[in-house]
C-alpha positions as CSV (number, residue, x, y, z in Angstrom):
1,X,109.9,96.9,125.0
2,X,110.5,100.8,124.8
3,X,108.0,103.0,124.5
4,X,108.2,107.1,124.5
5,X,105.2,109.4,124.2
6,X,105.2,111.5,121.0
7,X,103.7,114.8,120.1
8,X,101.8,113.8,117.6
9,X,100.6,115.8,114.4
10,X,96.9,115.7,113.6
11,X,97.8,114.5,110.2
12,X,98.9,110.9,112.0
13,X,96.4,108.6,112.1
14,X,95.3,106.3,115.2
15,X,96.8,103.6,113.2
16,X,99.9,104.9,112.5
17,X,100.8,106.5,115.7
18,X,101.7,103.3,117.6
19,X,103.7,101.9,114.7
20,X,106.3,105.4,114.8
21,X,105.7,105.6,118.8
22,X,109.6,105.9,119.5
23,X,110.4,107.8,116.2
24,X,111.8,111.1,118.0
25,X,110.0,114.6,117.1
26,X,113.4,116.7,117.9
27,X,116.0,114.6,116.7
28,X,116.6,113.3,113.0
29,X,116.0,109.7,112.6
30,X,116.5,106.9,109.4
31,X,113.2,105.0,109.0
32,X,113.3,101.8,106.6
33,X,109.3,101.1,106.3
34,X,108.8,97.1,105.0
35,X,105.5,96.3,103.8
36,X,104.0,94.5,100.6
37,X,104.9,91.3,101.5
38,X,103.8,88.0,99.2
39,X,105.3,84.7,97.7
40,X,105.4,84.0,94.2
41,X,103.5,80.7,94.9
42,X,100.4,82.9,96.1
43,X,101.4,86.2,94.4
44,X,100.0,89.9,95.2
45,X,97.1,89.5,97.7
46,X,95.1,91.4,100.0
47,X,97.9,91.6,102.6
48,X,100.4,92.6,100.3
49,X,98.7,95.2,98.7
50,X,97.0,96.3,102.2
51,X,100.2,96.0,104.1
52,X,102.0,98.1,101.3
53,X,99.5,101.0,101.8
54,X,100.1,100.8,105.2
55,X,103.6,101.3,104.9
56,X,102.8,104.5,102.6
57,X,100.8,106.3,105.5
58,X,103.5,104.8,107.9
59,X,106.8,106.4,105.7
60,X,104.7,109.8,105.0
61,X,103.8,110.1,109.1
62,X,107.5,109.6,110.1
63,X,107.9,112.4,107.9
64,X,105.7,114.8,109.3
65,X,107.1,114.6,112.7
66,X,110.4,116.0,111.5
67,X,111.3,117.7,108.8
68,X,115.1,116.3,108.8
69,X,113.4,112.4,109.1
70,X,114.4,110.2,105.9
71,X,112.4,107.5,104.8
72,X,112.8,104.4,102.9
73,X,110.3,101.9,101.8
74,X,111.6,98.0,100.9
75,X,108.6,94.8,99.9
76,X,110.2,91.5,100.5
77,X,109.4,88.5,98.0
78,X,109.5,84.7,99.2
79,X,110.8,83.6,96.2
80,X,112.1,80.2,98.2
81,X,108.8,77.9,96.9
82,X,108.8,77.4,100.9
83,X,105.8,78.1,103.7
84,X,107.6,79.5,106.2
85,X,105.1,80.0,108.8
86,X,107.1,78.0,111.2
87,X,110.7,77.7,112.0
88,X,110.6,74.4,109.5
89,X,110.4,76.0,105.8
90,X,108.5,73.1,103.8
91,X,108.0,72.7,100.5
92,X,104.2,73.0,98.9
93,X,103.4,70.8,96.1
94,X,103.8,72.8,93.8
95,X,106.0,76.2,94.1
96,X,104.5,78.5,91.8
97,X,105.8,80.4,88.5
98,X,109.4,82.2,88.6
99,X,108.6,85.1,87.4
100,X,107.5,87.8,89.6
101,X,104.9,90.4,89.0
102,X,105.2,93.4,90.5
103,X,102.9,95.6,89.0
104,X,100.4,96.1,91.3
105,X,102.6,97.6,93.8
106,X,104.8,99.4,91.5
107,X,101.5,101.0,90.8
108,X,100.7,102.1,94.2
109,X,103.7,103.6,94.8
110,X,103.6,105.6,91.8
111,X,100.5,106.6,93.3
112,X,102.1,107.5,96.5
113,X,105.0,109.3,94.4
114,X,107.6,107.0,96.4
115,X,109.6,104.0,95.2
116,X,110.8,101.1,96.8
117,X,113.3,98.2,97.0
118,X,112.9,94.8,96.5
119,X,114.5,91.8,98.6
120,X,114.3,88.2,97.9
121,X,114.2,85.4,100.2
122,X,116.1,83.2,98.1
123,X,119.1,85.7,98.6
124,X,118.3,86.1,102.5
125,X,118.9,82.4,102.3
126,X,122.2,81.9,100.7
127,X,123.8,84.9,102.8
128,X,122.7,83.5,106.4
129,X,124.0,79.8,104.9
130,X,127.4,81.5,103.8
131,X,127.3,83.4,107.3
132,X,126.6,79.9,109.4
133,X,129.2,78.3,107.5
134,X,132.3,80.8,108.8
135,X,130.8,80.2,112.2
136,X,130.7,76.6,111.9
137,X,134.9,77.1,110.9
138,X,134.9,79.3,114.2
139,X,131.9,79.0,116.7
140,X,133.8,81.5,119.3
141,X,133.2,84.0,117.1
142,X,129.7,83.6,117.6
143,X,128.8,82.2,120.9
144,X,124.9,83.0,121.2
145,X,124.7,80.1,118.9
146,X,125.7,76.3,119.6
147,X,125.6,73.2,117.8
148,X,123.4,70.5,119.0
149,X,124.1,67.1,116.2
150,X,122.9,68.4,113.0
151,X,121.0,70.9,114.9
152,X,122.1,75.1,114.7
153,X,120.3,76.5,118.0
154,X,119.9,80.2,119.1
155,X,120.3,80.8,123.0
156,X,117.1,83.0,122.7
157,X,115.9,84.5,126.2
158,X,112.5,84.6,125.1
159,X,111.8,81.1,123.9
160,X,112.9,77.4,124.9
161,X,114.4,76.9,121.8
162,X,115.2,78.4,118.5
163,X,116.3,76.8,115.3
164,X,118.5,78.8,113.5
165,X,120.0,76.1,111.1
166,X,120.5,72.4,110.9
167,X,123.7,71.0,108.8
168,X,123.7,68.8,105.6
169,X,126.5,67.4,104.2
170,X,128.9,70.0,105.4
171,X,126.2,72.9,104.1
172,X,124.2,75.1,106.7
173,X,120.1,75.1,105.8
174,X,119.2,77.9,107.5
175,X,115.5,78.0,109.3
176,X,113.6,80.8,108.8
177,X,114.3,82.9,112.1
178,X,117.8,83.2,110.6
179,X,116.2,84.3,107.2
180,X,114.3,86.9,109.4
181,X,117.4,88.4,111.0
182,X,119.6,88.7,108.0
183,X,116.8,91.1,106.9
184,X,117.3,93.1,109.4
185,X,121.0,93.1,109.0
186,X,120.6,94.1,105.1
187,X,117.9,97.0,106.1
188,X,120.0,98.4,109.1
189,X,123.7,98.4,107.2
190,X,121.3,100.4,104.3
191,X,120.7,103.3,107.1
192,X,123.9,103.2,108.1
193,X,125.5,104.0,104.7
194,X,122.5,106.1,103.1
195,X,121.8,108.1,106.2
196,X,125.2,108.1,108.7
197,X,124.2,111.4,110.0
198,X,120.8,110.7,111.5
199,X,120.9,109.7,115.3
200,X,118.3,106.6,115.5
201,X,117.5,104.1,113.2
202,X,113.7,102.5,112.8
203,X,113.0,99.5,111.2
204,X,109.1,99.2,111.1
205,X,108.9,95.4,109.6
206,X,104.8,94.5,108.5
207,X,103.9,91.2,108.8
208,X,100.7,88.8,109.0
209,X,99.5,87.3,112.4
210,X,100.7,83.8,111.5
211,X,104.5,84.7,110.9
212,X,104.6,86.3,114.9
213,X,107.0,83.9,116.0
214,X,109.6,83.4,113.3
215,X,110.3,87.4,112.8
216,X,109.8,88.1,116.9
217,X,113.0,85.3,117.0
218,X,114.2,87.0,114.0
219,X,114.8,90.4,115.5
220,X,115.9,88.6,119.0
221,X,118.7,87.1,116.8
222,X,119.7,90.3,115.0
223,X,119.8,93.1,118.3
224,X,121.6,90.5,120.4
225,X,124.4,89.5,117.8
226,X,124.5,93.1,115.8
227,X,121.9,95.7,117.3
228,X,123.3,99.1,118.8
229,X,121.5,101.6,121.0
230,X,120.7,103.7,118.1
231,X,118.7,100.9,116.6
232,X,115.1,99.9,117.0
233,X,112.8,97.3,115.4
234,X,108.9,97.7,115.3
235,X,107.2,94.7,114.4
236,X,103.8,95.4,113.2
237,X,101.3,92.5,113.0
238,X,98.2,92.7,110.7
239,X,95.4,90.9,109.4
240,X,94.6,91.1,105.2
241,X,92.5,94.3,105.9
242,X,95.5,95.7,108.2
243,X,93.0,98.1,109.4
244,X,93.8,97.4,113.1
245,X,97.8,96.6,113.3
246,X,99.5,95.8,116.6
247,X,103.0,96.9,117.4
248,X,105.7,96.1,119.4
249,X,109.0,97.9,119.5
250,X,112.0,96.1,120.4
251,X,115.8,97.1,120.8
252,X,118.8,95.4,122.2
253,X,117.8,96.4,125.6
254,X,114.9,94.1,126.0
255,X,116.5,90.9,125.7
């Protein structure tokens, strides 16, 4: 993991200092802040509505440690029906209403004077199944991934195994580490077009405790197949309260 002492403004907060450790103070940089997190089966919570304020102090931080930094703010929705706190996504009994209320976040970042994005799950999903498909047409285009039966697996150097997909009938499910990195593919390719001419790119990604392992596989599969050097992800790991996040920056290097 990289890790490079800031100067840090007194207006940064002990909490927020570890999450925007790498962001440089001389160089511009493209921060994408997620935070706000919830499914529709649940709806807004404590860790969504925590998280999201946490990304507010994060995104207003990154911009007090230089004045050319540029910020963006994105809340991702399971909308899948599916727990996903493993690498198997399983159904619940019953998978909540469709309709999704954002209100209580659209209020806090009114509050905040920001706005944000919105990405679904459900459309994650369908991209890394188209994505698994081509490969399964041409697997040399892709060789960090191999086909074991009905099983997709990840070479991952981290852990012994990683699930990326299992095939049905022809179709590619894909298991939640895939959903995880396709993410990160959507937020990075948004820095690259909004921001081309800022040097690094931060992806500070806030998630609950129990999800540790499907996004820390998730951002393994996205810097070793798409990452550059300019890249970084911070994955942030919180309780409901998020008073007392943990942080741990990765780039391509560390795998």
């Amino acid at each position: 993991m990289t890790h490079t002492t800031s100067t840090w403004s007194p207006q940064v907060t002990d909490r927020v200092a570890p999450l925007l450790e790498t962001v440089s103070t001389t160089s511009r940089s493209a921060v994408l802040v997620a935070g706000g997190y919830f499914d529709t089966a649940a709806g807004i919570g404590a860790f969504s509505l925590n998280s999201f304020a946490l990304a507010q102090e994060t995104g207003a931080a990154a911009r007090r440690l230089h004045r050319g930094n540029k910020v963006l703010y994105d809340v991702i929705v399971n909308d899948l029906g599916m727990s996903c706190a493993t690498d198997v996504c399983a159904l619940p009994a019953a998978a909540g209403p469709a309709g999704i209320d954002l209100s209580p976040l659209t209020a806090s970042a009114a509050g905040a004077g920001i706005s944000f994005t919105v990405t679904r799950e459900r459309n994650l999903r369908n991209r890394a199944a188209r994505s698994m498909k081509r490969w399964l047409r041409d697997p040399a285009a892709r060789p960090l991934f191999t086909r074991e039966g009905d099983e997709i697996v990840f070479r991952s150097r981290q852990y012994e195994k990683v699930l990326a997909g299992v095939v049905t009938d022809g179709h590619v499910v894909p298991r939640c580490p895939l959903i995880v990195a396709e993410y990160f593919a959507r937020y990075f390719a948004r820095l690259r077009r909004a921001f081309p001419d800022c040097a690094h790119r931060h992806v500070v990604d806030i998630n609950s405790l129990a999800d540790r392992d499907k996004v820390t596989k998730g951002a393994e599969i996205y810097l070793r197949t798409h990452g550059t050097p300019e890249e970084e992800i911070v994955l942030v790991f919180a309780d409901p309260s998020c008073v007392d996040p943990l942080a741990l920056t990765y780039t391509a290097y560390d795998f």
